[in-house]
C-alpha positions, 0 to 999 in steps of 0.5 A: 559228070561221068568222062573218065573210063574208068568212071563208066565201068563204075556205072556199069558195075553198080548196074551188076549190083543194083540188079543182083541186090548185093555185092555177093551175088554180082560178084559172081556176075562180073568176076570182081571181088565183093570188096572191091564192089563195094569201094566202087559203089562208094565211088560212084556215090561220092562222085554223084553226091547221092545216097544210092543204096540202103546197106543191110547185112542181108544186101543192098537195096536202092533208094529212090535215088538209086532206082531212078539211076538204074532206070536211065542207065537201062534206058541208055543200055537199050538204046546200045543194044539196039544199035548194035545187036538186031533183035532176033528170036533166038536172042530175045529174053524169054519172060514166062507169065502166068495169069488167069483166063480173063487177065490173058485174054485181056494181055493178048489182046495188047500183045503188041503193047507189051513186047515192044516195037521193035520186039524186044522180049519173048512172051510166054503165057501159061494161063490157068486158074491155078498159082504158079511157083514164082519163088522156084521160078517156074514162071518169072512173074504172076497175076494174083489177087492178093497181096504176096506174104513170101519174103521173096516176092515182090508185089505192085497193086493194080486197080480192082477186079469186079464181076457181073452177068452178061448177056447177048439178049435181054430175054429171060435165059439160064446161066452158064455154069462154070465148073473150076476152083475159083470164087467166081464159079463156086458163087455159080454153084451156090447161086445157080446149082443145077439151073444151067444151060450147060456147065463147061471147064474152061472160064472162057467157053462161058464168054462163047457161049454167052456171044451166042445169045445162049445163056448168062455168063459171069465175067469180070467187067472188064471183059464183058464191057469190052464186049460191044454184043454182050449187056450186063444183066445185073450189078456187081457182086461185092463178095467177088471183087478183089485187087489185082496184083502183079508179082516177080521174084525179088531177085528177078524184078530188076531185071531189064526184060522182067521190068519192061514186061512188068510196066507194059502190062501195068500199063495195058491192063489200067488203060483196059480200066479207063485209068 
């Protein structure tokens, strides 16, 4: 058991280098040398009698005895700040995600879910079809659909994405034509051509308009079953489904705020699925 001072401030120091991923890099953070991290690591080791960290010339990573050290330490250092530090806008963390259209809608419909209760994160969604630039920390984590092959990214894998018609009627009516970079509008392309009812920019402008009883909307299902006005008009399309993956910074994902945000959507997204 951990009773003496000095026994917490190892606690507290191995949190700086579970987080930084090395000895350098918390050594800027906490002002103590990387020599003497290190000793203190292999105190707090001993004293526990696990094996906390996997040591590399490039860093240290966790083991899984690490990380669920890390994980209760944090839980108790939220618990501390709530206690002591009202939450307010001007000091909750801000995490900037980027997803696609039909993946925000479908976080911002269970936005309550993820900033917490009390709100403890501050949300930025840049939503767009296009890849954000994780590495340079233009957002701090993405939705992909695909595994990350950059060395400095961290990937989970999610459930898988599958797309289908919808309609609001069961009458014979012409497709909704999306025009955007993505394999699900050029499919529209291939498969519809100019036999539209109108082609729009914006992925979900289709949804609007296909809630209209206009015309047949490609949407993944996830977001057409959600819909209780809305029938699927045919089966999926193989060619189209993919896993989803989400995706942080290796140096970002242990972050508290980076981690909470990251297993609330996890969260949210496989219970959209039913899982």
């Amino acid at each position: 058991m951990y009773e003496k001072r000095g026994d917490w401030e190892n606690l507290r120091l191995f949190i700086a280098v579970a987080r930084a991923g090395g000895l350098s890099a918390a050594a800027k953070r906490t002002g103590r040398s990387a020599a003497t991290l290190g000793r203190r690591m292999l105190e707090v080791e001993r004293t526990l009698n696990r094996d906390l960290f996997v040591r590399y010339d490039r860093g240290y990573e966790l083991t899984s005895e690490g990380r669920k050290l890390l994980e209760n330490l944090e839980e108790v250092e939220q618990r501390i700040v709530r206690l002591t530090d009202p939450v307010d806008h001007a000091t909750r963390p801000l995490v900037k995600v980027s997803a696609g259209t039909w993946t925000t809608l479908a976080l911002i419909a269970r936005l309550d879910k993820i900033i917490g209760e009390p709100v403890d994160i501050q949300l930025r969604f840049l939503s767009g079809e296009e890849i954000r630039d994780i590495p340079h920390r233009e957002v701090m984590i993405g939705f992909r659909n695909r595994r990350p092959t950059e060395t400095n990214l961290a990937g989970r894998k999610l459930l898988r994405v599958s797309f289908a018609p919808y309609a609001a009627t069961e009458k014979t009516i012409p497709w909704i034509k999306v025009l955007a970079d993505t394999p699900s509008a050029r499919w529209l392309e291939k498969t519809v051509g100019n036999d539209a009812i109108c082609e729009v920019n914006a992925p979900r402008n289709g949804l609007d308009i296909a809630l209209l009883g206009k015309g047949i909307a490609l949407l993944p299902t996830f977001i057409g079953d959600a819909q209780p006005t809305l029938q699927r008009r045919g089966a999926d399309i193989p060619e189209l489904s993919h896993d989803q993956w989400i995706v942080s910074h290796q140096d970002d994902r242990h972050l508290p705020e980076v981690r909470r945000a990251i297993d609330r959507m996890c969260a949210v997204l496989c219970d959209r699925h039913g899982g």
